[in-house]
C-alpha positions in Angstrom: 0.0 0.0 0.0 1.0 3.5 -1.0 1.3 5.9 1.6 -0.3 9.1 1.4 1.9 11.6 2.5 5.4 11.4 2.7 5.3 12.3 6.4 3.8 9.0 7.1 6.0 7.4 4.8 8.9 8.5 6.8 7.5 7.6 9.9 6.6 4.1 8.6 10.4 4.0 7.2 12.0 4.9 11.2 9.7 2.1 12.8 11.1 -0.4 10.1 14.6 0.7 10.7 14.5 1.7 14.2 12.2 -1.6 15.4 9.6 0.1 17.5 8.7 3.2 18.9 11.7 2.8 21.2 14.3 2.5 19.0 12.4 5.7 17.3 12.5 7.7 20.1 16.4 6.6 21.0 17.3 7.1 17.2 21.1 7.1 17.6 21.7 8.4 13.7 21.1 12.0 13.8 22.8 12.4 11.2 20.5 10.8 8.8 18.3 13.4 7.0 14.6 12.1 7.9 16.0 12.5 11.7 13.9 15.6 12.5 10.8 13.8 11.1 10.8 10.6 12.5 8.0 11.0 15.4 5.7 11.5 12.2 5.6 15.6 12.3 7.1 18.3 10.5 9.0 20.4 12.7 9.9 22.8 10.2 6.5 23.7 9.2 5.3 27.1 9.4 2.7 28.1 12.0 -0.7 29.4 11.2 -0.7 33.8 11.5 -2.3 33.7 15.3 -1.7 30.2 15.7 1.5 29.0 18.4 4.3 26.5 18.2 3.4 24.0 21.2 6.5 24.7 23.7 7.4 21.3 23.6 8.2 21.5 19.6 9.8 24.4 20.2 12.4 23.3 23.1 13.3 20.1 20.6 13.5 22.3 17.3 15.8 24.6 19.3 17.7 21.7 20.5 17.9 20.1 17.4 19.3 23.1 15.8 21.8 23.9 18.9 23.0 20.0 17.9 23.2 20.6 13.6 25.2 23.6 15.1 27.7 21.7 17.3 28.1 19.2 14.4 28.9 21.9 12.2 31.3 23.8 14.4 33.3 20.3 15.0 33.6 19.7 11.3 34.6 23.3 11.1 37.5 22.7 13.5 38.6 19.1 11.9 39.2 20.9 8.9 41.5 23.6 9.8 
């Protein structure tokens, strides 16, 4: 069966790698690009005008990006 959107696709995608909800959850490959989308949500989408980011999304969006940043800053330093 096809999925319908590709959100679900790549959630179905982590459980089959991943085995379970666990292993989803403890993902220890964050540098794989569906990382940020593996609980089945897009945490880069836009909110609504009026509408607000739930605090939770926002504390692991920030986190996630403080992490791509510290990745990015060791690579920096490797190279030089």
């Amino acid at each position: 069966m096809i999925e319908k959107s590709p959100i679900k696709a790549i959630r179905k995608h982590c459980l089959s790698c991943e085995e379970g909800i666990i292993g989803v959850k403890n993902c220890v490959i964050p540098d794989c690009f569906l990382y940020p989308f593996r609980f089945g949500k897009n945490p880069f989408r836009k909110v609504k005008k009026g509408g607000k980011m739930n605090e939770n999304a926002k504390k692991g969006l920030e986190k996630w990006r403080k992490s791509k940043n510290a990745q990015k800053s060791l690579q920096n330093e490797r190279k030089e």
